[in-house]
C-alpha positions in Angstrom: 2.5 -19.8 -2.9 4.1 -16.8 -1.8 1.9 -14.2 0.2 1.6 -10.4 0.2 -0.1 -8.0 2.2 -2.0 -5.2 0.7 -2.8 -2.7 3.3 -5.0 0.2 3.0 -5.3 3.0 5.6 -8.0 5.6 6.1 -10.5 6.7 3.9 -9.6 4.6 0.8 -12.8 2.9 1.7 -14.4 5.3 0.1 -12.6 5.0 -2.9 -15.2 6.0 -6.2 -17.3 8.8 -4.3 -14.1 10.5 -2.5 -12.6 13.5 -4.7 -13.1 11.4 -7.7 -11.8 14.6 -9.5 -8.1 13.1 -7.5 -8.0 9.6 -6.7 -10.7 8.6 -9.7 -14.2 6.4 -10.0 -12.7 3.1 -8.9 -13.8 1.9 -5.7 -11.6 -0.4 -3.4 -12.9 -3.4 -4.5 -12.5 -2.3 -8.1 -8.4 -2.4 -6.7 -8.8 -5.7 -5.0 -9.7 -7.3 -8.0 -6.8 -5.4 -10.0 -4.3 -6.6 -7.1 -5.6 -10.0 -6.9 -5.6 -10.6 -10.5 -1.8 -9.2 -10.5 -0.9 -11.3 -8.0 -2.5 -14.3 -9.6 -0.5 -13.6 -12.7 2.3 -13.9 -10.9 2.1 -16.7 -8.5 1.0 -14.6 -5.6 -1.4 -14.5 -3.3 -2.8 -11.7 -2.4 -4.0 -10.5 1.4 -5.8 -7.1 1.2 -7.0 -5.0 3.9 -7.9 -1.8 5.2 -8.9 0.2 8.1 -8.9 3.9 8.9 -7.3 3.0 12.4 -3.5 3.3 12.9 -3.3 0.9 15.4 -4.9 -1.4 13.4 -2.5 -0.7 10.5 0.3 -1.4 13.1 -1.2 -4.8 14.1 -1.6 -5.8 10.5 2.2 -5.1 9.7 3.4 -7.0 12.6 0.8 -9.9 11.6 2.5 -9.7 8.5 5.8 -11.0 9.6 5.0 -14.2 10.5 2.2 -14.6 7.2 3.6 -12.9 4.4 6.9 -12.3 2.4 6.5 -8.6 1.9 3.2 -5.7 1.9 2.2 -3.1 -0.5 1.1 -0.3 1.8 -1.2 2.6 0.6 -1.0 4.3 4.0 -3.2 7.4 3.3 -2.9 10.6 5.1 -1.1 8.3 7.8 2.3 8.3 5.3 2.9 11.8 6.1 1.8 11.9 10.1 2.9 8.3 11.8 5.6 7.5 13.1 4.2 4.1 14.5 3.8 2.9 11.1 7.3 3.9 9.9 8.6 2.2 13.3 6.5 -1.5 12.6 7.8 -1.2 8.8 11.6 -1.5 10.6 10.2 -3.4 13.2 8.7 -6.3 10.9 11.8 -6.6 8.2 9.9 -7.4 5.4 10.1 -5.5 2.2 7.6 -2.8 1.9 6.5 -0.9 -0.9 4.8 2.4 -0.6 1.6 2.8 -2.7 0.0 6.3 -3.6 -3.4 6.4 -6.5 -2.2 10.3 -6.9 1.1 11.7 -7.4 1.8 13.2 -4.1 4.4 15.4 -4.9 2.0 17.2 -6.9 -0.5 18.0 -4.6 -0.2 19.8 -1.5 3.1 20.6 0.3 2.0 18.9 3.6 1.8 15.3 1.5 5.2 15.8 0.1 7.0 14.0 3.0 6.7 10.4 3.8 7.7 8.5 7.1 7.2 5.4 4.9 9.5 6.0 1.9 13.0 5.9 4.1 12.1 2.4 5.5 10.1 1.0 1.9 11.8 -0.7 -0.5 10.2 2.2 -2.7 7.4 4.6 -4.0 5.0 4.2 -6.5 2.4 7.1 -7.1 0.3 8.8 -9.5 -0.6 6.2 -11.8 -4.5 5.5 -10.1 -5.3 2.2 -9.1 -2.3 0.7 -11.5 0.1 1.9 -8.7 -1.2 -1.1 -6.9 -0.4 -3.4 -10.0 3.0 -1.9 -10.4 3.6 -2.1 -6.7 3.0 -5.6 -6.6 5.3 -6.3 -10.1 7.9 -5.0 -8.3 7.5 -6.3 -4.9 6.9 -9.6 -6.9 10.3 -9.2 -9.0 12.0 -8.2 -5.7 11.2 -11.2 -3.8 11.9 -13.7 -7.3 15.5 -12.1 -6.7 
């Protein structure tokens, strides 16, 4: 069974009591179960993760290349800061697709810009935790070819 990596990065841990006004009343493992049933619908398997600690992002990504056949990231505040990440997303060569709850380009200027989105296959925001289920369709489709 194909494998993907769903990767999390700070603060969506506390995902149902942080700004629920923005990213909603679903906590993260309301969106594991959302990505693992997606992925089970579609004959993947789903590996899903999070820390608040770049580093630890980093080491999950280059993990990934030897486990998985692509990653939905949801990089947090860390898509519009690091460079590492952006780096072990070319670094890896897997396909990659960005993952936002909100609609960042609606929000404040300072998350308008992603290091992620030149090296991701693409970007899919604003749609709450169905990002993640759209994320993985299409990283799904993407890897059927």
């Amino acid at each position: 069974m194909t494998s993907i990596l769903v990767l999390n990065g700070p603060n969506l841990n506390l995902l149902g009591t942080r700004e629920p006004a923005v990213y909603g009343a679903a906590t993260l493992a309301d969106v594991r179960t959302l990505c693992e049933e997606t992925g089970a619908r579609l004959g993947l398997s789903i590996d899903f993760r999070q820390s608040n600690h770049e580093g630890a992002l980093v080491d999950a990504l280059h993990e990934a290349r030897e486990r998985h056949a692509g990653v939905v990231l949801n990089a947090g505040a860390y898509t519009h800061t690091s460079v590492a990440l952006r780096d072990a997303i070319t670094a890896i060569g897997l396909p990659v697709v960005e993952v936002h709850l909100s609609n960042i380009h609606a929000r404040e200027p300072f998350r308008h810009h992603s290091h992620i989105a030149p090296v991701a296959l693409g970007m899919i925001c604003g749609f709450g935790p169905r990002s993640y289920a759209l994320a993985i369709e299409a990283l799904g489709a993407h890897l059927a070819g």
